[in-house]
Structure formats: structure tokens, C-alpha cells
C-alpha positions in Angstrom: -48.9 9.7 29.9 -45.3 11.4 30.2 -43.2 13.3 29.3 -39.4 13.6 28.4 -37.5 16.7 28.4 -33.0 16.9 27.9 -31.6 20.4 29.0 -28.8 21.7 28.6 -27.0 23.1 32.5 -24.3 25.7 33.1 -23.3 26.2 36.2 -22.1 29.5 37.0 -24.5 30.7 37.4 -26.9 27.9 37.2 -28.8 28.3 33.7 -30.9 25.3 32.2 -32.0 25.7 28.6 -34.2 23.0 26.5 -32.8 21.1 24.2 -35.1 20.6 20.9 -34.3 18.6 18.1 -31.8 20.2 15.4 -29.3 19.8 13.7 -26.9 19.7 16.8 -29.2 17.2 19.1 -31.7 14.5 18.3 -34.2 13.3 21.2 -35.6 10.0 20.3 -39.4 8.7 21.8 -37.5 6.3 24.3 -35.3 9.3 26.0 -32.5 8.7 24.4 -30.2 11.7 23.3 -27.9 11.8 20.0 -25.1 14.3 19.3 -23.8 14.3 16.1 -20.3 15.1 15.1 -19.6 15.7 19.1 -16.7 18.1 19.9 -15.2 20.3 23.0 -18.1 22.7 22.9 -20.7 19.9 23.6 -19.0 18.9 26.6 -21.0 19.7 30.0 -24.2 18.8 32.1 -26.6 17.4 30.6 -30.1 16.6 32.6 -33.3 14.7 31.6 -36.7 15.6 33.3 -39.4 12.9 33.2 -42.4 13.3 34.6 -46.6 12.8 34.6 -49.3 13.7 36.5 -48.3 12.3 40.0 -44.7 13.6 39.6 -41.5 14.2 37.9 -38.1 12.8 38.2 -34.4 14.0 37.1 -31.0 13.0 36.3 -27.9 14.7 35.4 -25.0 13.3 33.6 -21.5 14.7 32.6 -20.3 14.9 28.9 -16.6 14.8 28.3 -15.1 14.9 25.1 -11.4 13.2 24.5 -9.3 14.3 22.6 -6.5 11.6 22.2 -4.9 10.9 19.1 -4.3 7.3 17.7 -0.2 6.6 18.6 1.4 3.2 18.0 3.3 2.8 21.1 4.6 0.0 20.0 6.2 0.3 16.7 7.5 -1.9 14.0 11.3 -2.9 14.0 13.5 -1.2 11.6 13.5 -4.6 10.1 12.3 -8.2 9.8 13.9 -11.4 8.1 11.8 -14.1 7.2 12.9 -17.3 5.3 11.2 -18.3 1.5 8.3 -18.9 1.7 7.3 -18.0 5.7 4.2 -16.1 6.4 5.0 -12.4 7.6 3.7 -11.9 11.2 3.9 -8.1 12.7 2.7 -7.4 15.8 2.5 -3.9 17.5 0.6 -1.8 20.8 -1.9 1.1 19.9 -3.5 3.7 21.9 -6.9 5.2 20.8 -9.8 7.3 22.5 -11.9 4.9 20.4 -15.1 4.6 22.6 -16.5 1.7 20.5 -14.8 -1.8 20.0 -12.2 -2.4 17.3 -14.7 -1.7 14.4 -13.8 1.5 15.1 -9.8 0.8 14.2 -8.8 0.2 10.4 -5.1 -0.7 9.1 -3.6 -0.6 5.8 -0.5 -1.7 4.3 1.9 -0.6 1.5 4.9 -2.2 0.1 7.4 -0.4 -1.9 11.1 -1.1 -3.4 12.5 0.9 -5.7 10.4 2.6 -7.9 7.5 -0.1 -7.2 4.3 0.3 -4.8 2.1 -2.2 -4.2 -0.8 -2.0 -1.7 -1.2 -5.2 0.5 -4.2 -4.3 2.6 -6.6 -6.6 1.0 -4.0 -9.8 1.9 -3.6 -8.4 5.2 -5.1 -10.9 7.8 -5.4 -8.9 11.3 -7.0 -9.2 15.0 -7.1 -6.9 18.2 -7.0 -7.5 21.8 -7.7 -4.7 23.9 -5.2 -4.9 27.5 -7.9 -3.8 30.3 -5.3 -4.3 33.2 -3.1 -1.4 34.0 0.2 -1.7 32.2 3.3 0.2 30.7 1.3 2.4 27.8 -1.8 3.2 30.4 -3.1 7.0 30.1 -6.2 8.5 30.8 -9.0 8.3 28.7 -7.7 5.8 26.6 -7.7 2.1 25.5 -4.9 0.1 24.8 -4.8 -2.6 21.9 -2.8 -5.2 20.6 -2.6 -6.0 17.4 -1.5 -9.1 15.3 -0.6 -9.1 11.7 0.0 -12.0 9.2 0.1 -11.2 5.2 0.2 -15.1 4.0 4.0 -15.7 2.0 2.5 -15.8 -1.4 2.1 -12.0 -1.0 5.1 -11.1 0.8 8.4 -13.0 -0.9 10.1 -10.0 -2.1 12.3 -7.8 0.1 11.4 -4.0 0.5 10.0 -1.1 3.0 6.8 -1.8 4.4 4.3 0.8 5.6 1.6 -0.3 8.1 -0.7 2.7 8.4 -3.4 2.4 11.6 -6.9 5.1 12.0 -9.2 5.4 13.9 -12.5 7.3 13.6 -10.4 11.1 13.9 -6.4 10.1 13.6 -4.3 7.9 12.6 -0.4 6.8 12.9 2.1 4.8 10.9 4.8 2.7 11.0 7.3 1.3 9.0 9.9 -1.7 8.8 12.1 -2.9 5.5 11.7 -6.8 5.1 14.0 -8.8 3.9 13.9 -12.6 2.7 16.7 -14.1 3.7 18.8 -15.6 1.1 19.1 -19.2 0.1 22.9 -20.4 -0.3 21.9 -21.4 -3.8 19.8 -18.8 -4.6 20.0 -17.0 -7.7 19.1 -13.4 -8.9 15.9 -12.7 -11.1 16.9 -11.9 -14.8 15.1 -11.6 -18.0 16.0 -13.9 -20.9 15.1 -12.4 -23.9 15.4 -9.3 -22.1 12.0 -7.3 -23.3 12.8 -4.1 -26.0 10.3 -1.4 -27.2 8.1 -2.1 -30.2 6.2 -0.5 -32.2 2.4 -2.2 -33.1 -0.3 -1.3 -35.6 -3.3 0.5 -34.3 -6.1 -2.4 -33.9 -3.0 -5.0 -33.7 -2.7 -7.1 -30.7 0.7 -6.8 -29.2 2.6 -9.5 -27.4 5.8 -8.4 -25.6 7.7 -11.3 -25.2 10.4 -12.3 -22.2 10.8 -15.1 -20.0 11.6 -14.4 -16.1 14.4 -16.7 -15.0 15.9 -17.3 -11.3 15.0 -18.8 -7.9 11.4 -19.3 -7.3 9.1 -17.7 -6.7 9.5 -15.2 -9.0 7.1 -12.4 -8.0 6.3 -10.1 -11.9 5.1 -6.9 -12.3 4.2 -4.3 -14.8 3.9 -0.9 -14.9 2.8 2.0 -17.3 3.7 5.5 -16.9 0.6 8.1 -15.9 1.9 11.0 -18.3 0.1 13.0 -15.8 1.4 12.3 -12.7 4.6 11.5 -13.9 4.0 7.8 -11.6 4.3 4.3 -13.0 0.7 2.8 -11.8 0.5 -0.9 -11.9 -1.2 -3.2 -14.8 -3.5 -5.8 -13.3 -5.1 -8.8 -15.8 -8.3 -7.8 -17.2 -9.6 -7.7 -20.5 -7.2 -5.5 -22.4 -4.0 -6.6 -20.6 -2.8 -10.1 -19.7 0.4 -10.9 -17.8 1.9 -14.1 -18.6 3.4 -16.8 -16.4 6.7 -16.4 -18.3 6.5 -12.5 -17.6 5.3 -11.6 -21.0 2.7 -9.0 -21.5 -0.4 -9.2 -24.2 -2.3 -5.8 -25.2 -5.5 -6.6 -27.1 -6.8 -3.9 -30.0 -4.0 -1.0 -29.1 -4.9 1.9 -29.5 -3.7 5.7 -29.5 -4.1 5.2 -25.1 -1.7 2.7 -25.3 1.5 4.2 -26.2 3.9 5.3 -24.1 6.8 4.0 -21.7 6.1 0.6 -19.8 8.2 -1.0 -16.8 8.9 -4.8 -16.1 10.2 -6.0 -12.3 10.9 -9.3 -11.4 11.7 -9.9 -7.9 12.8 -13.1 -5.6 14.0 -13.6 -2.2 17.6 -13.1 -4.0 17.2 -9.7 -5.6 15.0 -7.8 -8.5 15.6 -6.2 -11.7 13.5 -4.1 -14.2 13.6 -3.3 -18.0 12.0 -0.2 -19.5 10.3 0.0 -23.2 8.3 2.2 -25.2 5.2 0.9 -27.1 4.2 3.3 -30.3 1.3 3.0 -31.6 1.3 3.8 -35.4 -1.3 4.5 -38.0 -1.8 1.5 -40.7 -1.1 2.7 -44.3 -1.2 1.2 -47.9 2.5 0.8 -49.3 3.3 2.4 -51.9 6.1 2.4 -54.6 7.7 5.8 -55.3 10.5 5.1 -57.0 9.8 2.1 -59.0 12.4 0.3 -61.6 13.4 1.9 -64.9 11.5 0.7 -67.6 14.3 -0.4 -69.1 18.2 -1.6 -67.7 21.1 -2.9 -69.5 24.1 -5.9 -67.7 26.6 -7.0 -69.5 27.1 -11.0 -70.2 28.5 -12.5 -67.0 27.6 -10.0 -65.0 24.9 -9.5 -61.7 22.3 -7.3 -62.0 22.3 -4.2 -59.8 18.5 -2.7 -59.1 17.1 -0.4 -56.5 13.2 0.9 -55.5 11.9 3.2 -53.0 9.2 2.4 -51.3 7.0 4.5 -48.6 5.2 2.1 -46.1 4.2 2.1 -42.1 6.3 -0.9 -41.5 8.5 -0.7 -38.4 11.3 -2.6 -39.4 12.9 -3.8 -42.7 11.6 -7.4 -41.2 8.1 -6.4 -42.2 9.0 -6.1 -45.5 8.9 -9.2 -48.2 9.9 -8.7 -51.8 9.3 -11.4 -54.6 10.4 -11.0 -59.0 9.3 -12.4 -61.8 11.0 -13.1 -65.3 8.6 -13.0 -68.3 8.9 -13.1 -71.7 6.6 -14.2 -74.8 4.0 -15.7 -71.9 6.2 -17.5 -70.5 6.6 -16.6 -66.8 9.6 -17.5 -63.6 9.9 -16.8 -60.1 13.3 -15.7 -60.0 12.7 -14.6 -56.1 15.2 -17.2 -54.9 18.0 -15.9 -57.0 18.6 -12.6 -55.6 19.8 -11.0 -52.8 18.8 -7.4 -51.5 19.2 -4.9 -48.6 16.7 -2.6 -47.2 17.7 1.2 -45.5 15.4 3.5 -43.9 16.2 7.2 -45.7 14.6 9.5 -42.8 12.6 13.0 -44.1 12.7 11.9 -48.2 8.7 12.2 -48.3 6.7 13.0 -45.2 3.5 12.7 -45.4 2.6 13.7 -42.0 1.5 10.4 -41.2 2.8 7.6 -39.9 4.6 5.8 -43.1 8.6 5.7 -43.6 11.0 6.1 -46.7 12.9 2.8 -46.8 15.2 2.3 -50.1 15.7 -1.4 -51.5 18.3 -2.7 -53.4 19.0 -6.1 -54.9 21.0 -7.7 -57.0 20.4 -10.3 -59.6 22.4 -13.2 -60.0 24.2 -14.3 -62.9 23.4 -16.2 -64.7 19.5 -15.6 -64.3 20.7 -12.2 -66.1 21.4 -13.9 -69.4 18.5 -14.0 -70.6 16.1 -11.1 -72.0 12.8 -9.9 -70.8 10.6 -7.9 -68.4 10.7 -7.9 -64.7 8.2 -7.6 -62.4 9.0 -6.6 -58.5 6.6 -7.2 -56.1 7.3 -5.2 -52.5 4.0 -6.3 -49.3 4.0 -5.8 -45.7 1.9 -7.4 -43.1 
């Protein structure tokens, strides 16, 4: 049998001390020494003893720690053109202490233009070539790498600042270029046609914002809602509650309370962008009621139109939602007289709040003569949907 001891060896004066497993070294049954979390106050002689009954043998080795931090030596240009529909290749020179291979290096990429972000990391396509010869970005201790960079065109059609970010295990180092599609002689500007507006939806509703993108393709769209927290507009991705159309419209299934608030549309080509902001409010749904119904009894002379008015209190958003049918009876016999009148509908703002979501809107129609002629009752009927 043997045995295998690590110690630990300053030199002036010459002390050796044991090393034991902790939680600053772990010896492993083969010999083999871990450090964990290494920094400058592990670095030094190091020897391992092994021996048996007929002997014992030793070898010291020499720990150094680097300390280089990651630094793009060669950097991004301050820009890049690329034609419609062209792949975007980048290609730039680190330096890293890294003492594995290039599992050891990460990269990420963001795109932003305006007041849009959009991380690209997970289209970015990327390998790395470490230079052994001696060249031009050489230093001690470290390793020199080239890297090559290709985001496929679907993902990388609209101009804007790019941000290439590289780490390693204890550093990292950025970059940045703005891209720019170059522009086709016919090209034409992104534009929305019917330009989106704010609306306001019944809690449970679904809610479809409708607007068709127009311009040179392709026609990258993207929504936005604002974090009332951070004051940011994050990005809307398809899932379950949201679904972005083709056209650029957006679909909200079952809004709720969580669902109100301001909203941002972009639309961007190799020709320009342009964005559109709404608000979406999200109101209570409430029975209508009549609170000011028709006098039980009205007089019109011969000849003459007939001049009515109702209030009504209802959680209708517009005077669109509104629908309003009469009746003439008299002696059982019953007409629809809904065709023969005309009315207008006005919203009258603080004449009975409730404290809930419902409005005051005042309606008032006129009958036409000569559908006044003839005596009896009228019956109004006010819905909303």
C-alpha cells in the first residue's frame, strides 16, 4: 500500500504544512488536487509526497493565478450595411485568461432602435478559433480567439444599434455597431392603415385591435405594453392570452383588470419604422338602465314631428353600442315605427355616478310626420351589447 500526501511550501523560510480536505482544497484517492473558487492567495508551491514501505517520492509544482480580464481587441465597426434580405456576419478578436477551451466564452446580443429592445442571442449562430502563433494582440498569460458571427436575415432586417456582449468565466466586454439595411430605390416606408386607436373592452370580452401594416417587405411587427413599474415597454410574444396577427393586429382573450393600460405598435422595414400608442380600459359590465324615461303623456300638433328625449345610464363606451327600437299601439293593435325616426345620442359627464363603471348618455329622437297623426301609446326600447 501507499500513501498520498499535498503540502502546502513557503519558502522563506522554508515551511511545509499538510493540506487536508476542506472547504479550500479537496484531495481525491488518485492524487489529484482541487481548489475551488482559486484566487491570488492560492498561488505558490505546492508538493505531493508518495510513498510505501520501500520508499517515498516528491514533486513540486508552481500555482499561478491570472488575472486578465476578457477585452475585445478587435471591436465592431461603428457600422455595417447589409442589403434586404442578407444574413448579418460580425466578426471580432478576444483576449481571455480562459484556461479551458471556448465553453468557457459566452456571447449575447441586443438590438435596440428607438424605444424598442429586442434580444437576439438565441438567433445568434457563433464559432471560435483560438490564434496559437504569436501575432499582433499576443500578451502573457493569455489566449487569443477569433470569433465569427451570423444572425440569419429573418432576424436582422431592421436598421438599429447592436450590442454584442462577450464573458468569460470572471469578466466580460462589449461592443457595439448600428446596422443599417440599405435601401431599395423603390422601397417604401412602413405605415399603418387603419392606423390602431385606444378602446375600451368589457371585462371577460375578447378584444381585437385591428390595423393592417403596409410597406416594403418584410415588414418586421412588434408590440409592446408598458410595465407600470418600471416605467419600460416589455415586449408581447404569442401565447395563450395574446396573439399578434400577420396584418399587425393584436387579439387579447378574457381581459381582465391586468390588462389595461398603455400599449405600443412598431413596424419596421429596411426603409424606416413607425409606432402608434393606445390605451386599453378595461371596464366593469353593467345592466342599462332608464333614468329618465318618457312622459306618460306628450302632445304634437297636426303636421308636425315629434320631439322626445330619455336618459339612460349604461357601461357602453360609445353611442355605437347603443340600439334603440319604438313601438305604436293602440286597441291591440301593434307597429314598429323604429324606421321612422331619427335620434342623437350625447354623453352628459357627472349627472349620476355611481362609482362604477356606467355613463350618463342623453337620447333624443324625433318622430316623423306623419307617423305622429295618429293617437296612442309608445313604447321605447334602449339595449347594448
Amino acid at each position: 500500500p501507499f500513501t498520498i500526501r499535498w503540502y502546502r511550501v513557503e519558502s522563506e523560510p522554508e515551511e511545509v504544512q499538510e493540506i487536508v480536505d476542506s472547504s479550500d482544497y479537496k484531495v481525491y484517492p488518485n492524487g489529484s488536487l482541487a481548489i475551488p473558487d482559486i484566487d491570488a492567495d492560492n498561488e505558490g508551491t505546492y508538493r505531493v509526497v508518495l510513498s510505501n514501505g520501500d520508499g517515498s517520492t516528491s514533486v513540486d509544482i508552481e500555482v499561478t493565478v491570472l488575472d486578465i480580464a476578457l477585452v475585445i481587441e478587435k471591436q465592431l465597426p461603428e457600422e455595417i450595411i447589409i442589403a434586404p434580405e442578407e444574413d448579418l456576419n460580425l466578426e471580432l478578436i478576444v483576449s481571455t485568461a480562459t484556461t479551458t477551451l471556448e465553453d468557457d466564452i459566452t456571447l449575447s446580443l441586443q438590438y435596440s432602435s428607438n424605444e424598442i429592445k429586442k434580444d437576439l442571442t438565441k438567433y445568434l449562430e457563433f464559432n471560435l478559433l483560438e490564434f496559437t502563433a504569436e501575432n499582433k494582440y499576443s500578451k502573457d498569460n493569455a489566449r487569443i480567439w477569433g470569433v465569427n458571427l451570423r444572425v440569419p436575415y429573418q432576424h436582422s432586417q431592421a436598421s438599429g444599434n447592436l450590442t454584442l456582449v462577450v464573458r468569460d468565466s470572471h469578466s466580460s466586454d462589449s461592443t457595439t455597431t448600428h446596422l443599417i439595411i440599405a435601401k431599395e430605390a423603390n422601397d417604401e416606408a412602413p405605415f399603418f392603415d387603419p392606423v390602431p386607436s385606444s378602446v375600451k373592452s368589457f371585462h371577460g370580452d375578447d378584444l381585437f385591435i385591428q390595423t393592417s401594416v403596409k410597406g416594403s417587405t418584410p415588414l418586421t411587427v412588434l408590440w409592446f405594453k408598458l410595465d407600470p413599474y418600471s416605467s419600460e415597454f416589455i415586449e408581447i410574444v404569442n401565447d395563450d392570452k395574446f396573439t399578434i396577427h400577420s396584418n399587425g393586429s393584436l387579439s387579447i382573450l378574457d381581459t381582465m383588470e391586468e390588462d389595461e393600460g398603455s400599449y405600443r405598435v412598431e413596424v419596421a422595414n429596411n426603409a424606416g419604422s413607425a409606432k402608434v400608442d393606445i390605451e386599453i380600459e378595461v371596464i366593469q359590465r353593467i345592466d342599462l338602465v332608464i333614468v329618465k324615461p318618457l312622459p306618460r303623456q306628450t302632445h304634437v300638433y297636426h303636421g308636425k314631428d315629434l320631439d322626445l328625449e330619455v336618459t339612460v345610464y349604461a357601461a357602453i363606451t360609445s353611442e355605437d353600442d347603443l340600439t334603440l327600437s319604438l313601438g305604436h299601439s293602440l286597441k291591440g293593435s301593434y307597429k314598429d315605427i323604429t324606421n321612422y325616426f331619427t335620434y342623437t345620442i350625447s354623453e352628459e359627464d357627472d349627472v349620476d355616478d355611481r362609482g362604477d363603471d356606467g355613463r350618463t348618455w342623453v337620447i333624443k329622437f324625433i318622430v316623423c310626420y306623419p307617423f305622429t297623426d295618429d293617437l296612442g301609446h309608445l313604447t321605447s326600447y334602449s339595449e347594448y351589447w
